[in-house]
C-alpha positions as CSV (number, residue, x, y, z in Angstrom):
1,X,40.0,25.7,114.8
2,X,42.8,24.5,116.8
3,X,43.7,21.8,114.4
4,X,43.4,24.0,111.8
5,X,46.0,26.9,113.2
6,X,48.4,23.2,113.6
7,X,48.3,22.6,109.9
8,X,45.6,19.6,111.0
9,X,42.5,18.5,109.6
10,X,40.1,17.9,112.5
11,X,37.2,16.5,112.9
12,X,35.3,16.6,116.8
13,X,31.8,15.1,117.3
14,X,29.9,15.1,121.2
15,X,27.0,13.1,122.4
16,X,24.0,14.4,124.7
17,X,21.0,14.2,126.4
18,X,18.5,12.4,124.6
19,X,15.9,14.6,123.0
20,X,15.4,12.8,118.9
21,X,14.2,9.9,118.4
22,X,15.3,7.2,116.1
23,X,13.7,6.7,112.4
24,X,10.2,5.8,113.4
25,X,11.1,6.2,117.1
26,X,8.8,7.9,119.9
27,X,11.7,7.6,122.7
28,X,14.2,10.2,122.8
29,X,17.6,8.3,122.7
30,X,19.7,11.0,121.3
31,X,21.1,14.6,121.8
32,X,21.5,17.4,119.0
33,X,25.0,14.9,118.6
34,X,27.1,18.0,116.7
35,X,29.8,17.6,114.7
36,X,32.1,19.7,113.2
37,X,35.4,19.5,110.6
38,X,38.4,21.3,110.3
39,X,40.4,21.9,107.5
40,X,43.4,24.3,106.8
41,X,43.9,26.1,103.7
42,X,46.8,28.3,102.7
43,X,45.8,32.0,101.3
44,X,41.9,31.0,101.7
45,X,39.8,30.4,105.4
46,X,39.8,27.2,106.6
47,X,37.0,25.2,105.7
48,X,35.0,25.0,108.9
49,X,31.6,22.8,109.3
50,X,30.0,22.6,111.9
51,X,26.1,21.6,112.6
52,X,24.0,19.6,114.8
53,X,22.5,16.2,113.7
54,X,18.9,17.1,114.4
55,X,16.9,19.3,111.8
56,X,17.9,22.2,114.0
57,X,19.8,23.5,117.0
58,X,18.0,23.5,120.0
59,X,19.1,27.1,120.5
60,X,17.8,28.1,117.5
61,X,14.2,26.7,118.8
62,X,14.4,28.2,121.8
63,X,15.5,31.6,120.0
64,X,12.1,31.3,118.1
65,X,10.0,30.7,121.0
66,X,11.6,33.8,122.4
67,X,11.1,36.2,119.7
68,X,7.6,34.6,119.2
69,X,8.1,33.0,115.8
70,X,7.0,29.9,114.5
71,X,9.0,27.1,113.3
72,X,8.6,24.9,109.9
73,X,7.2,22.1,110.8
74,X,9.9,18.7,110.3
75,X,11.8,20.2,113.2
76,X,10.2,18.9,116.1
77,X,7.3,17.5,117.4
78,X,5.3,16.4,120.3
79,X,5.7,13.1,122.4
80,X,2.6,11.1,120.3
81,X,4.5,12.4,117.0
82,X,2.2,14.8,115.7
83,X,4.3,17.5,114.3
84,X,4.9,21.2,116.3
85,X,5.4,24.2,114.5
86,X,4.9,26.4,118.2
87,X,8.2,26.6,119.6
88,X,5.7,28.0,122.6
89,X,4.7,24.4,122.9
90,X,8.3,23.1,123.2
91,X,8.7,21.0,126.6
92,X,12.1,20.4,127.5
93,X,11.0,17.0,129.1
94,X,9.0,15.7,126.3
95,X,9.2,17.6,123.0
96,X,11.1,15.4,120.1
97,X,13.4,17.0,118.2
98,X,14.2,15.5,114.7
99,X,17.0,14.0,113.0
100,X,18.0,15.8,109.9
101,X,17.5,14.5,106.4
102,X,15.2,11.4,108.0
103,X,17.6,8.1,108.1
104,X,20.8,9.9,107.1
105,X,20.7,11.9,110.1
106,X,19.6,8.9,112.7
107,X,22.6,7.2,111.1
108,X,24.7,10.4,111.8
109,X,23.5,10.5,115.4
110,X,24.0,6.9,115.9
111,X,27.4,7.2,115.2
112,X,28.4,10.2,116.9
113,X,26.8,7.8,120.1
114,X,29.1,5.2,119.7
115,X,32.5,7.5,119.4
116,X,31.8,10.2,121.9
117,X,29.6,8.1,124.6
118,X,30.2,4.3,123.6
119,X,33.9,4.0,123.2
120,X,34.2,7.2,126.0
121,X,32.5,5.5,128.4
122,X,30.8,9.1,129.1
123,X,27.0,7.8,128.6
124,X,24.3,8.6,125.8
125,X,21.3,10.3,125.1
126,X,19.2,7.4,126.6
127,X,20.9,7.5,129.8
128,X,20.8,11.1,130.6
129,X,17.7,12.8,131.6
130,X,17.6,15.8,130.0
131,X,14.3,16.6,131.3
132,X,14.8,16.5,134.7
133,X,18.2,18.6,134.2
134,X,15.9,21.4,132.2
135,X,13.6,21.3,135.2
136,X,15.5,21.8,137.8
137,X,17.9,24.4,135.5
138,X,21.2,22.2,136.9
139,X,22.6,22.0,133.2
140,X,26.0,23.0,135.0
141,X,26.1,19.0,136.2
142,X,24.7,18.4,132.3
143,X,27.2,15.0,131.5
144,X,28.6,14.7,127.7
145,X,30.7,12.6,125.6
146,X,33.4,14.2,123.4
147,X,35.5,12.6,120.7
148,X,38.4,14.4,118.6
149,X,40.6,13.3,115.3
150,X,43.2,15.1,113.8
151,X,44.1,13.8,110.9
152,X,48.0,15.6,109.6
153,X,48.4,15.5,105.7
154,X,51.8,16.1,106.0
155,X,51.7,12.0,106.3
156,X,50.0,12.0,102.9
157,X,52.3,14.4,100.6
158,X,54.2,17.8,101.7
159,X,51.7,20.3,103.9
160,X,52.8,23.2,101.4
161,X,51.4,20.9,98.4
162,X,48.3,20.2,100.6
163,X,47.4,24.0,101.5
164,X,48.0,24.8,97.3
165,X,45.1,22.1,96.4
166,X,42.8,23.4,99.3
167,X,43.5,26.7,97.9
168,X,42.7,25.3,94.7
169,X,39.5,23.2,95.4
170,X,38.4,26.3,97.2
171,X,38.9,28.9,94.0
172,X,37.0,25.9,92.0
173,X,33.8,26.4,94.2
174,X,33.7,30.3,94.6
175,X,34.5,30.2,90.9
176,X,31.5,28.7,90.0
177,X,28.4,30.1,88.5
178,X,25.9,31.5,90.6
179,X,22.1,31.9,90.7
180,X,20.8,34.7,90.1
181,X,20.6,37.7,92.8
182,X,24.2,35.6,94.7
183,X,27.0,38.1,94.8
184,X,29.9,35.2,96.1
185,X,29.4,31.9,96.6
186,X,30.9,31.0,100.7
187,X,32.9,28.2,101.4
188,X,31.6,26.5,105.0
189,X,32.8,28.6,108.0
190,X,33.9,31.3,105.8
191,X,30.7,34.2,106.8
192,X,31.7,33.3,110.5
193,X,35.7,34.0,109.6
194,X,34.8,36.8,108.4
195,X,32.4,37.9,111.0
196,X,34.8,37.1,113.1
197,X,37.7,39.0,112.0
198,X,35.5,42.5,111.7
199,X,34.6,41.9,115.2
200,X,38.6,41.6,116.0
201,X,38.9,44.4,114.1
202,X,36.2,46.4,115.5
203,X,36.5,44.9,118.8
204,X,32.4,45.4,118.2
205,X,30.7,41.6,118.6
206,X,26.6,42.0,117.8
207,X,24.2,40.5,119.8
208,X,20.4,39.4,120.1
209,X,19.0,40.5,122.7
210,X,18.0,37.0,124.1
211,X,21.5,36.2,124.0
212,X,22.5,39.4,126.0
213,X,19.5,38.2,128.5
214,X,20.9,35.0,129.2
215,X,24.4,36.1,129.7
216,X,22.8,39.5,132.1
217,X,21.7,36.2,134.0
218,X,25.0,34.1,133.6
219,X,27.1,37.2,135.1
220,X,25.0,37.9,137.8
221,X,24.3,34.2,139.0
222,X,28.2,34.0,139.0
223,X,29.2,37.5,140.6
224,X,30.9,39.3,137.5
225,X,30.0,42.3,135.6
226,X,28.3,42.7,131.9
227,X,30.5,43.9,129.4
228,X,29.4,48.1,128.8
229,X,27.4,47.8,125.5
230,X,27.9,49.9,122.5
231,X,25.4,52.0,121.2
């Protein structure tokens, strides 16, 4: 977002704690590896991507587990690969979490590796025990790898001229046809700008209540008040 409030097109990516395996792997030697893009446009949101390399987030698993759903199965699965669909079975010292779409997302993963913890020098998901830091909950000391590009078009023709063909390229894809029962079609990022910009407005943010749990913990490990809820 940063990059994008610059004018910039950005692109970030962070290594781990080993929880996936490779293709065909049982060891876990990488993390969820996210990456995300920026991209500015001119009377349109920025385009904004932003997603983990495995088949899920581990948040999202953990949200499951909490609420007492069940998860498809090709997200994880257990350390002698048989496949887990009970986020209740979910070990954080064990449980394999999987790359998404198969050998696309290993390669995805792989490469995130070698910019944010290779050529960093900060480490990779094989050498960080994300077990042990689960265990003993001391994710504070939890050691990552990040790598940022910005990329500024102005090099490539004049910024105004870029913004008008994002703008463009943007009214192309909302423009297109739509299945049936789809009222818009959203650019990437563009729900959570708009989320966003309600809450601003509102000054209202919504919240699950596992999410309100774990920051009622975060507050009072750390000696500061909860915000006063609404409603």
């Amino acid at each position: 977002m940063q990059a994008t409030e610059a004018g910039m097109i950005g692109f970030v990516c962070s290594s781990s704690p080993g929880l996936a395996p490779p293709t065909g792997g049982l060891t876990r030697a990488f993390g969820t590896n996210p990456l995300a893009y920026g991209v500015p446009a001119g009377e349109h949101f920025p385009f904004i991507v932003d997603f983990a390399t495995t088949a899920t987030a581990l948040g999202k698993i953990l949200i499951a587990k909490e609420r007492g759903e069940n998860i498809e199965e090709g997200l994880a699965m257990h350390p002698d690969g048989k496949p887990m669909t009970d986020p209740k079975e979910m070990d954080p010292a064990s449980t394999l979490m999987l790359p998404m779409a198969g050998p696309k997302g290993y390669g995805l993963m792989m490469m995130v590796d070698i910019l944010s913890g290779v050529v960093t020098g900060s480490g990779f998901g094989m050498d960080l025990n994300v077990g042990k830091l689960f265990s003993t909950g001391d994710m504070k000391h939890m050691r990552t790898g990040n790598f940022m590009w910005v990329i500024d078009p102005a090099q490539f023709m004049p910024r105004e001229e870029f913004l008008a063909r994002m703008d463009r390229y943007i009214e192309q894809i909302k423009g297109g046809k739509r299945m049936e029962g789809v009222d818009e079609i959203f650019i990437p990022g563009e729900r959570g700008m708009r989320q966003k910009a309600a809450s601003l407005n509102t000054g209202v943010i919504e919240l699950e209540d596992a999410t309100w749990a774990k920051m009622a913990a975060a507050t009072e490990e750390n000696g500061v008040s909860l915000p006063i809820p609404v409603g």
